[in-house]
N, C-alpha and C positions, 0 to 999 in steps of 0.2 A: 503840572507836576514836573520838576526839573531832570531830567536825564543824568545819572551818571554815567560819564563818560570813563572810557580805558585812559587807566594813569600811565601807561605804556606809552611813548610819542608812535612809535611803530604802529601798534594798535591803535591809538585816535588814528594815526593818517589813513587806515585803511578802512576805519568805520565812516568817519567823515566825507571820505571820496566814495564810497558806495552810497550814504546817504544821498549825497550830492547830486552823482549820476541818476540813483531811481527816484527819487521825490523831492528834492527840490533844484529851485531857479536857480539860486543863490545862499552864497552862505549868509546872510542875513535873514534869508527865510528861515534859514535851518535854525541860527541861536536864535531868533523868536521863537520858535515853536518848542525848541528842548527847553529855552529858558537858560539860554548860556552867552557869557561872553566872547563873541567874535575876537577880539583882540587877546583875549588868553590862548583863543584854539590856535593863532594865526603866531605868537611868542612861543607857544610849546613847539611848532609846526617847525618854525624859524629856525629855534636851535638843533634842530636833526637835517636842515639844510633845504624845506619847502616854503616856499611862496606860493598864496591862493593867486590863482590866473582867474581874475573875471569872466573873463570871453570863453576861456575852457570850462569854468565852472567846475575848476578841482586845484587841489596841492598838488604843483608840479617841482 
């Protein structure tokens, strides 16, 4: 089942980064599992001024 996400960038980035921290590796783990695309979460993210950090495993 596909996750709606907050249409808010503010709100993705603070669901996103608590996902991140508590259950998963990666955010490719995470859009597998909601059933979302990475590169939309990572364009909405961009324009409020975040870049996903691999090695941190968050929008920084």
């Amino acid at each position: 089942m596909k996750m709606s996400l907050p249409k808010d960038p503010m709100m993705l980035l603070s669901v996103i980064n608590t996902k991140l921290r508590d259950y998963y590796k990666s955010l490719d783990l995470l859009c597998e599992d909601l059933q979302v695309d990475p590169n939309e979460i990572k364009e909405i993210l961009q324009g409020i001024g975040y870049e996903y950090n691999e090695k941190l495993n968050k929008f920084v």
